[in-house]
Phi, psi and omega in degrees: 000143189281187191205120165240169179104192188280338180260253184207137228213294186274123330297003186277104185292151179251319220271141197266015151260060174259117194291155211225123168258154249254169194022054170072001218254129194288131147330170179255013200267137151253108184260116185239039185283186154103128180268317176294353194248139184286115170275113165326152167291310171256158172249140174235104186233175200280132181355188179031327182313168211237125162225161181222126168240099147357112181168165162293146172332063150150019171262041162097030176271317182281344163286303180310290178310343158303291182314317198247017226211314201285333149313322210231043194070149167168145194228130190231100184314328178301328187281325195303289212290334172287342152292320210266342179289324146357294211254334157305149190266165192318335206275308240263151221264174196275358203260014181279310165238044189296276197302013195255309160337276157318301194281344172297289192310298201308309202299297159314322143235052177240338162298285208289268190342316238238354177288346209072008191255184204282156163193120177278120185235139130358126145211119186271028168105302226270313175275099217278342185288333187270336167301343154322253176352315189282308186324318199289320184289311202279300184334329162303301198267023173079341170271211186223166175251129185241132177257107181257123203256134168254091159311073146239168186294137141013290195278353120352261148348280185308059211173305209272300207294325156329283221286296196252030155060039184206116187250140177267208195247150187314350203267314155326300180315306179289293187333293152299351164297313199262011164282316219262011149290334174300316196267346169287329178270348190264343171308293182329315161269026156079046189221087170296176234257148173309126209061014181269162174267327152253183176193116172222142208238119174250172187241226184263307195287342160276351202257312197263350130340312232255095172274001158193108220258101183260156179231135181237149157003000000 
């Protein structure tokens, strides 16, 4: 069984928005939302597992996973595409080798699934086929898949894609407003997303608590 929090958490809730399954039986939801509620420091899950994080464009899923990730694996799209931008010349606009791109990230994490090994991957919401895939992979090795969902607001999200000077397009933007509304209201209702195990939903301020997403024994 995996283990979140500063001990151990997921699915055994701490927090007094902890969601409740049927003859009292605490949930897989950990909701860490909130100005009353102490967002841990660590995160803990079990060897082999799978986390996928989750959230709108610039609203802080590649900081996290920098900060808190990078010792312990992690595939990040965003890191894909700032090598292949590297390498490229200034001019030449991003959506000419978007897909070389794209096809880069997959590749690099269709090697690590296929290693066993422990891993945090990027995910911007819209694609319910790669929360597949990652399910399909851990259930092959016996593990489980965990979702850390990033509750920020809309002018939130818009603010972070300012800040690192790379914005998407509104038609995009709406897209991913209604994939991580989907997955927030079916979180709230104490249901993580099909094949996850888990579900723990942070805010800017519990997000920015969480100083290491570890996977131990």
């Amino acid at each position: 069984m995996a283990a979140v929090g500063t001990v151990d958490a997921v699915p055994v809730q701490r927090d007094a928005r902890a969601r409740r399954g049927p003859a009292g039986q605490t949930g897989p939801v950990r909701d860490l939302r909130g100005p009353g509620v102490r967002g841990p420091q660590r995160l803990g899950f079990a060897a082999g597992d799978i986390v996928v994080v989750s959230g709108l464009p610039g609203g802080g899923k590649s900081t996290l996973i920098k900060r808190a990730a990078a010792e312990d694996g992690a595939i990040d799209s965003q890191d894909t595409r700032e090598r292949w931008e590297r390498r490229m010349p200034g001019a030449l606009p991003y959506a000419v080798y978007r897909p070389l791109v794209r096809a880069a990230h997959y590749w690099g994490l269709w090697r690590t699934l296929r290693s066993g090994a422990s891993v945090v991957v990027h995910d911007c919401g819209t694609q319910t086929w790669v929360r597949s895939l990652l399910a399909a992979a851990a259930r092959r090795r016996g593990r489980a898949l965990h979702l850390l969902l990033l509750d920020t607001s809309p002018e939130e999200a818009l603010a972070g894609q300012a800040a690192r000077g790379r914005r998407v397009s509104a038609y995009a933007f709406a897209r991913h407003r209604g994939a991580v509304t989907r997955l927030l209201r079916s979180a709230e209702a104490g249901h993580p997303p099909p094949g996850c195990a888990s579900a723990t939903l942070l805010d800017r301020r519990s997000a920015a608590a969480v100083t290491r997403i570890a996977f131990h024994p």
